[in-house]
C-alpha positions in Angstrom: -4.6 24.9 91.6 -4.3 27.0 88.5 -6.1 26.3 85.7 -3.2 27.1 82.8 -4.2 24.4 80.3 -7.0 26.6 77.5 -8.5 23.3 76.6 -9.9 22.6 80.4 -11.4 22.7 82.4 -14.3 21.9 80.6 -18.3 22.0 82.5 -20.6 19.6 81.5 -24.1 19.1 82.1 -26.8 17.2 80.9 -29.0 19.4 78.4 -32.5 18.5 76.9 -32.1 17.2 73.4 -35.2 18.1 71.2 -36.5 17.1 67.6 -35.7 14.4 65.4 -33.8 13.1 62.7 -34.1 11.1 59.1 -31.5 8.6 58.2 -30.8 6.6 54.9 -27.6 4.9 53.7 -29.6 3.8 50.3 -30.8 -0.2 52.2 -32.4 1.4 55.7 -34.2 4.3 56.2 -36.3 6.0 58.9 -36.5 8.6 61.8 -35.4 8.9 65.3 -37.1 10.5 68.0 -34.3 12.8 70.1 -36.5 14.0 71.8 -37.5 10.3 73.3 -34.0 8.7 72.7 -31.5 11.0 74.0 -33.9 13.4 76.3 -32.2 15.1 79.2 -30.8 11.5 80.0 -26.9 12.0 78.6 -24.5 14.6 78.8 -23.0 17.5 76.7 -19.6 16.3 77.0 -18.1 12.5 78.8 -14.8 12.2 77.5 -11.6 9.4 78.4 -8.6 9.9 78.4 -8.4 10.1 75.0 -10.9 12.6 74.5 -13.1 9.7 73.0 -16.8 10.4 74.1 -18.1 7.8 76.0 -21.6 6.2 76.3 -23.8 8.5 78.3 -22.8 11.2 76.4 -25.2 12.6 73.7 -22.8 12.3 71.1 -22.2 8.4 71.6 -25.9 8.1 72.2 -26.5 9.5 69.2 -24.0 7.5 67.6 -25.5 4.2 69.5 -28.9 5.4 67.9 -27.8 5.0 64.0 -26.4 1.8 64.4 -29.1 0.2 65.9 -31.5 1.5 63.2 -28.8 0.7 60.4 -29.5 -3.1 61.4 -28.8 -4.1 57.8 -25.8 -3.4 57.9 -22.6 -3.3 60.3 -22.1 0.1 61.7 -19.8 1.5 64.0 -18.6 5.1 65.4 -15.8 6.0 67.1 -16.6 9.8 68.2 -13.8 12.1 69.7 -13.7 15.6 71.3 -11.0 17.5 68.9 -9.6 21.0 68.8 -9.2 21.8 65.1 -8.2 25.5 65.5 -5.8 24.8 68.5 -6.7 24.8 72.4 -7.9 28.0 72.6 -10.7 27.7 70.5 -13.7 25.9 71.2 -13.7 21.5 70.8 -15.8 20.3 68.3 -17.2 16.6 68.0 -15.3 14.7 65.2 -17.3 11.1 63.7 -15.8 8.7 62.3 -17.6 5.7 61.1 -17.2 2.4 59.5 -20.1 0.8 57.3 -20.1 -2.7 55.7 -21.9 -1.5 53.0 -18.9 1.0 52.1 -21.7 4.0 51.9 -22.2 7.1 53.6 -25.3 8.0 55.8 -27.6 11.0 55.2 -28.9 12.7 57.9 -32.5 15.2 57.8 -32.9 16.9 61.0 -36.0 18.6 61.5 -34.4 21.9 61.5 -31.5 23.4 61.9 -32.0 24.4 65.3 -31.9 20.6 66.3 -28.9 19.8 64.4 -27.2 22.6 66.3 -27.6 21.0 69.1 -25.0 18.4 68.0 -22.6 21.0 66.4 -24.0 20.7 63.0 -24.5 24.4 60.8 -27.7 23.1 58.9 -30.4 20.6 58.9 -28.6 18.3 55.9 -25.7 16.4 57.5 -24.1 13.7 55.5 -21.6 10.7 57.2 -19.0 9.9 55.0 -18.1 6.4 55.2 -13.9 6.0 56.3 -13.7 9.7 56.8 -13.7 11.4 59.8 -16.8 14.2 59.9 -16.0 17.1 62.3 -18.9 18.8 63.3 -19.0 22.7 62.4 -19.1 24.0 65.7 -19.7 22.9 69.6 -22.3 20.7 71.1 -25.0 21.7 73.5 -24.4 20.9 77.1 -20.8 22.2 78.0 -18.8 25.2 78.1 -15.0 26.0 78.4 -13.6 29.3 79.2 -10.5 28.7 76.8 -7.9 31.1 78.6 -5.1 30.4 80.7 -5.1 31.3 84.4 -6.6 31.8 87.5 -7.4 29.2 89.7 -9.6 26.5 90.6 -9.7 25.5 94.6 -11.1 24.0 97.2 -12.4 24.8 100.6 -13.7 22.6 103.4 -16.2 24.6 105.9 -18.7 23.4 108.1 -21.8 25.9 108.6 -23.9 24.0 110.8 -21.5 24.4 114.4 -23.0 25.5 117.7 -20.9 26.9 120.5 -21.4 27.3 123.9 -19.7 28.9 127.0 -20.9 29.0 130.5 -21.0 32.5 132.2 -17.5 32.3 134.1 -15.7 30.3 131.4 -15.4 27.2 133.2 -17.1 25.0 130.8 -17.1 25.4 126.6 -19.4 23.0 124.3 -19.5 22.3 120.5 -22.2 20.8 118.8 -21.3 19.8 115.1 -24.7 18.6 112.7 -23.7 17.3 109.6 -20.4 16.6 107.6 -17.9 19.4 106.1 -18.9 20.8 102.7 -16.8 22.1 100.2 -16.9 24.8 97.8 -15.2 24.8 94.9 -14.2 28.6 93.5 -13.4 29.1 90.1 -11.6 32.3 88.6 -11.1 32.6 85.1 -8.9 36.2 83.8 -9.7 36.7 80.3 -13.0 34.9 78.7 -13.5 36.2 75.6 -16.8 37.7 75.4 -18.1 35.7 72.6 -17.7 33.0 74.8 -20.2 34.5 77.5 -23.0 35.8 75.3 -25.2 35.0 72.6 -25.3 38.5 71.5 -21.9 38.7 71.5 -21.3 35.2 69.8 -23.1 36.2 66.9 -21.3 39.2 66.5 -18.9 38.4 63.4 -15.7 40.2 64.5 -16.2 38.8 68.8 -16.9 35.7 67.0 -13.5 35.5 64.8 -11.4 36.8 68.4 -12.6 33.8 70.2 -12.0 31.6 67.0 -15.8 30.6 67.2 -18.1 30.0 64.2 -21.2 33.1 64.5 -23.7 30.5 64.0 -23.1 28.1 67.3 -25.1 29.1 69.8 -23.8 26.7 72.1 -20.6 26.6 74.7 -21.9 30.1 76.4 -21.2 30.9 79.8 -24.9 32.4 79.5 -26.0 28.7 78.7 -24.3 27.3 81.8 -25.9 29.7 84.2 -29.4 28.6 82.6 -28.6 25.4 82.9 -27.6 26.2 86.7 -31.1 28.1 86.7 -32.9 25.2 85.1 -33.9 21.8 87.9 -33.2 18.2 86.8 -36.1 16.0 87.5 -39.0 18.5 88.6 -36.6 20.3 91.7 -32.7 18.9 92.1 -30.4 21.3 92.2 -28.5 20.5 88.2 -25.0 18.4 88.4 -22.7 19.5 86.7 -19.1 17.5 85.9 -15.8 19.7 85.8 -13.1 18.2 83.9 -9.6 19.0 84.8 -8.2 16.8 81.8 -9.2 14.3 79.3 -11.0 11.7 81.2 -11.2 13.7 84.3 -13.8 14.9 86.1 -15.5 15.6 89.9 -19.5 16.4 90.0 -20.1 19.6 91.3 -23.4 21.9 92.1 -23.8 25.8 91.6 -26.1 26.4 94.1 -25.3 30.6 94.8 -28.6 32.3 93.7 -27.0 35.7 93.5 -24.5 34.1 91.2 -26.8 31.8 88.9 -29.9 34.9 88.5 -27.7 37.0 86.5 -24.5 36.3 84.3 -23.3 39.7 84.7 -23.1 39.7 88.5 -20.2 36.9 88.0 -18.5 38.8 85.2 -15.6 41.6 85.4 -14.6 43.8 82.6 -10.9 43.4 81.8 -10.9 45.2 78.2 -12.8 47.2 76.0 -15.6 45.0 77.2 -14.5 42.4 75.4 -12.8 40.5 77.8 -13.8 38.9 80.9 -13.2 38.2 84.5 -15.6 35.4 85.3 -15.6 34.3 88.6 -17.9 31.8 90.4 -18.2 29.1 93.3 -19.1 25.8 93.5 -20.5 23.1 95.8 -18.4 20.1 95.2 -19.7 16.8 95.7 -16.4 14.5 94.6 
């Protein structure tokens, strides 16, 4: 299947959400403890298919967090997965929220590195109340190539098959353990290079080519392949989802170790070093 839509497919995985935040809307006021609340318990990116993010994603979690501790008033978010610079540049998380009080919420992170992980260029973050509020750049927890191309298959095999044959050939015996497996290889022809590296992301004029903001360090192939790297509860193997479309998805696991110990082994140069093959295969689990 090709993969000729820049805006998926989208990988998603469950990162670990750290810090906290402050809140006031002028009647309630307090903090909340992401590092408790959201953990490594939702995921980077859960969308329908409307591109609205859904409830075990970090961004309705998070969302789901302020109302409950604006209990004075009523609160609700509606928070969808936009592409304000077209489908080729990264999504960003857009909020908007309704408040019976008519007043906007101000947000204190405890740094800025924390409200990063929500997309946010700054510790200070204020919800405006009947105005949408796009975050400034991606969320932690997924990552997009954002090129057209290449393909994205799938491949039945079964490596647990003994065979037998007696001496003259008279008699032949199979012994199957196990059901099929099936990997899942992805090729991607031309990631831009800001969209593999931090180094690279931060670099001003790599930055502005993939039509990234240099301050988001997330939505890095680098940061999938850590993730990949990185076990969920003490030793599994890390899901990840794949969406193919808004709303779309099949759980997958990268279990290659030559392919998740080094980014570069999974990366081809296509031009000036700016531009990337990036090719890798998956376990898919359906």
């Amino acid at each position: 299947m090709a993969t000729n839509y820049p805006s998926h497919p989208v990988f998603a995985w469950r990162p670990t959400i750290t810090g906290t935040v402050d809140y006031d809307d002028g009647t309630d006021s307090g903090t909340i403890d992401l590092a408790t609340d959201i953990a490594s318990s939702y995921w980077g990116w859960s969308s329908n298919a409307s591109n609205v993010a859904q409830s075990d994603s970090v961004q309705a979690r998070f969302a789901a967090l302020l109302v409950a501790a604006l209990s004075s008033s009523t609160v609700s978010f509606v928070i969808t997965y936009t592409w304000p610079d077209g489908t080729a540049a990264p999504p960003v998380a857009s909020y908007a929220m309704t408040h019976s009080g008519n007043v906007n919420v101000d947000l204190t992170f405890s740094s800025a590195d924390v409200a990063a992980q929500f997309g946010f260029d700054g510790a200070s973050v204020t919800l405006t109340y009947l105005t949408d509020k796009a975050a400034d750049f991606t969320d932690a927890g997924h990552w997009q190539p954002s090129c057209r191309g290449g393909y994205d298959e799938r491949w039945d095999s079964n490596p647990n098959i003994g065979v037998t044959e007696s001496n003259d050939g008279s008699t032949r015996k199979i012994r199957v353990w196990g059901d099929d497996l099936t990997d899942r290889p992805f090729m991607f022809p031309t990631v831009m290079v800001a969209n593999v590296r931090a180094d690279a992301a931060a670099d001003a004029s790599m930055a502005a080519a993939a039509q990234r903001d240099v301050s988001d360090p997330n939505s890095l192939l680098a940061n999938m392949v850590s993730a990949a790297r990185t076990p969920e509860n003490t030793d599994d193997a890390r899901a990840f989802r794949v969406y193919t479309a808004a709303g779309t998805y099949r759980t997958c696991y990268w279990l290659r170790k030559d392919e998740i110990q080094a980014v570069q082994s999974i990366c081809s140069n296509k031009s000036a070093r700016r531009i990337w093959e990036v090719s890798f295969t998956m376990r898919d689990d359906g």
